[in-house]
N, C-alpha and C positions, 0 to 999 in steps of 0.2 A: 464189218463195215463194208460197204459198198460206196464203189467214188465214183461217180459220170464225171468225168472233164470235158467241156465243152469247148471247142477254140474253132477259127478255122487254118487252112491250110500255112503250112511254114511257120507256126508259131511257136517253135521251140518245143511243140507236143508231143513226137518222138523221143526225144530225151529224156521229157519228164515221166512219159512211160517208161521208161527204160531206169529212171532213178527210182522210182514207186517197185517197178516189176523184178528190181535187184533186190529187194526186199525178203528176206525168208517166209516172212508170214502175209505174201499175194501172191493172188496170179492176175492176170493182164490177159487184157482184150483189147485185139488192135483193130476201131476202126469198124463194128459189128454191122453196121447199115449198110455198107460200100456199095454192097452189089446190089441190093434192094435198090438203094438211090440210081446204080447205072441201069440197071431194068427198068423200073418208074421212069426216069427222064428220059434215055434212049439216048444220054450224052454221050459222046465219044471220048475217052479220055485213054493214057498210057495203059496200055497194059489190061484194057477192056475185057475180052474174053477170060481173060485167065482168071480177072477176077469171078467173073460170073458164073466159070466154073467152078471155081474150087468156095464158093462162101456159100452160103442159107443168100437168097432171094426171096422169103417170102418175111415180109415186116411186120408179119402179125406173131410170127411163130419166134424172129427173134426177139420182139416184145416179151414173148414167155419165158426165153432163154434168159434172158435181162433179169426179170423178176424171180427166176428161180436160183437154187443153193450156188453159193461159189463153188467153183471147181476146184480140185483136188486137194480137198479137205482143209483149204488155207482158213484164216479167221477175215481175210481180206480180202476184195475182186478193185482192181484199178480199171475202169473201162475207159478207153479213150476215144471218143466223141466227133466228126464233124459237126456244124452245128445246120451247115446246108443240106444233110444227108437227108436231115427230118421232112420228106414231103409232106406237103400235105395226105390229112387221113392215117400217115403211120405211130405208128402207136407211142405214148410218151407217158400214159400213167406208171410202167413200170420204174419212172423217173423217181417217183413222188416220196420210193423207197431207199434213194439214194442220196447222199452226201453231193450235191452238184456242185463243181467248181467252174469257173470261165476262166481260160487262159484267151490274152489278150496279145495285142503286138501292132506298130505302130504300120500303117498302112502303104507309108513308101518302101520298109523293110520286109514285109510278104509281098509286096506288086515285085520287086526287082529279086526277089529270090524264088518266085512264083514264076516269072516268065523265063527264067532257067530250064526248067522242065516242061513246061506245055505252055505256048507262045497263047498272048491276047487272051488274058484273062476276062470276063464280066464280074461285075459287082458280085451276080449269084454265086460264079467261082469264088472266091476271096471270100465270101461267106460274112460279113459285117452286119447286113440289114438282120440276117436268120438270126445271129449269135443273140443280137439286142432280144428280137419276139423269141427263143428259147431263154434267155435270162430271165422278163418279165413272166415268163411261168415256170422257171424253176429257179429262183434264186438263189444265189448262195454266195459264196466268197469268190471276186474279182481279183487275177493277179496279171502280171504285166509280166511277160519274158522278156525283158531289158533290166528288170528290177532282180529276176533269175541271175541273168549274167551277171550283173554287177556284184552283187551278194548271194550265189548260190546256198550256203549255209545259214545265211542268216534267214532267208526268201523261203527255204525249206521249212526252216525252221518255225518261223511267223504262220505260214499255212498251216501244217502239223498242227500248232496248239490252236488254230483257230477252229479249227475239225474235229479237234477232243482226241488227238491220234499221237502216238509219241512219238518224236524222231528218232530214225535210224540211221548214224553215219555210214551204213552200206548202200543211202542214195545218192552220196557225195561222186560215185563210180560207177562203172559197169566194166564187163568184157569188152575185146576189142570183137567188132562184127556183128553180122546177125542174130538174132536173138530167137529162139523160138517161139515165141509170141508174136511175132512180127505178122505181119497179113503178107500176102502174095507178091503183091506190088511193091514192097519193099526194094528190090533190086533196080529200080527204077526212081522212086522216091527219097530211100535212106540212104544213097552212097556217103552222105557227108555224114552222118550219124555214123556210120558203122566205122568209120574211121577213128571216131571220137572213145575216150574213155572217160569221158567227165563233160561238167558243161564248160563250155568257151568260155574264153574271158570276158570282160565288157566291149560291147557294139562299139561302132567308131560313127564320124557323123552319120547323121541319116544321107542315105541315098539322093541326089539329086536328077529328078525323073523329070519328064518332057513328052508331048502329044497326047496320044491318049492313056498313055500310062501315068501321067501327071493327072489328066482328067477324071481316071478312074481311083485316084487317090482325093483327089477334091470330094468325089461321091460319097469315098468309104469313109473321110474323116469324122463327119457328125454322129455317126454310130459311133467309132471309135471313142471319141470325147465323153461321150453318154458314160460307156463304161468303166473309160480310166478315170472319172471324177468319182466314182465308188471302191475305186482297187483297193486294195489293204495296201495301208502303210509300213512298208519295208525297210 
C-alpha cells in the first residue's frame, strides 16, 4: 500500500510520519516536492539552499519516483505531503495509485505555531486554499490533528480500518530525536518533534491571534470548514 498524506505546515504531520514510519513494514518519505516547489517559486524559506542541494529538483522525475516500487523491500511507503508544494504543471497522476489522506488543523493553531519559525506567513504558506483543490482531486479520508491528540489510539485506529490497513501499537511511539527519514530541514523545523516520543496530549484553548495574523486566519477558515464538515468521525 502506498499512503500520500496531504496537510499543510504544522499540522501535526511530522508525528504522524514518525508513528506510520515506526512501523516494521514502511518506509517513509519526508516532504518529496520541497525543493522542486523552492526551485519553481524562487521563495525564500529556512534552510533554502541546503535543501536544494541535497533533494531531486526536477518534479517530473520525482513524479516517477512516487509511482515506482516502495523502497527497501517494505510492503508499505507512508509519503508525507505539503499540499502547497503541488505547483502548477507538477505531476499528481502518480497520486491516482495511492491511498490519499488529508491531515487537517484548526487555522489559529498552524498561524501561531507557523510564525514561530518563519515570521508573516500568506494564506499560500499555510497551504488551506491548495489542500481543498488537492482534495477535490484526490479524495480520500479527512482527519483533524486535534481529534489525534485527543484520542491518539483511538484516531489511529479509526484511520487504519478506514484504509483496509491493520493497526500497529508500534505507532502509539517513536525514538527520542531525528529519524532517518527525516528531510534536511529537519533541524530547523522538528526541534519540538524530536523531543517527543509519542503524540501530545490534548490542545488547550485555541490561540488568541490579532492583526494580521487574525486576518489571515479569517481567510484560511472557509477552507478549513469545507474539510473538517467531512473528517472522519473519531
Amino acid at each position: 500500500m502506498k499512503i500520500a498524506v496531504w496537510s499543510g505546515p504544522r499540522n501535526l504531520s511530522t508525528a504522524l510520519m514518525y508513528a506510520f514510519g515506526n512501523r516494521s513494514d514502511f518506509s517513509a518519505w519526508d516532504e518529496p516536492f520541497y525543493a522542486a516547489y523552492l526551485r519553481e517559486t524562487g521563495i525564500d524559506h529556512p534552510m533554502r539552499e541546503d535543501v536544494l542541494t541535497a533533494n531531486e529538483t526536477d518534479a517530473a522525475r520525482i513524479g516517477q519516483y512516487c509511482a515506482g516500487p516502495v523502497p527497501d523491500g517494505k510492503p508499505h511507503w507512508y509519503m508525507k505531503h505539503m499540499s502547497f508544494h503541488m505547483c502548477e504543471g507538477f505531476p499528481l497522476e502518480w497520486a491516482q495509485d495511492c491511498v490519499n489522506i488529508h491531515l487537517i488543523r484548526h487555522p489559529a493553531r498552524v498561524i501561531t505555531s507557523y510564525v514561530a519559525k518563519r515570521e508573516e506567513p500568506t494564506l499560500t504558506d499555510i497551504g488551506y486554499a491548495k489542500q481543498v483543490e488537492v482534495y477535490e482531486q484526490l479524495p480520500g479520508p479527512i482527519i483533524d490533528s486535534a481529534d489525534i491528540r485527543e484520542t491518539p489510539k483511538r484516531a489511529l485506529q479509526t484511520l487504519c480500518d478506514h484504509i483496509g490497513l491493520a493497526f500497529d501499537p508500534a505507532m502509539m511511539s517513536w525514538p527520542l530525536g531525528p529519524k532517518p527519514f527525516d528531510g534536511v530541514w529537519a533541524p530547523h523545523w522538528y526541534t519540538a518533534v524530536h523531543r517527543s516520543t509519542g503524540f501530545a496530549g490534548p490542545e488547550g484553548p485555541l490561540p488568541v491571534l490579532d492583526g494580521t495574523a487574525a486576518q489571515l486566519a479569517e481567510k484560511a477558515m472557509p477552507h478549513y470548514l469545507l474539510l473538517k464538515e467531512k473528517a472522519l468521525k473519531i
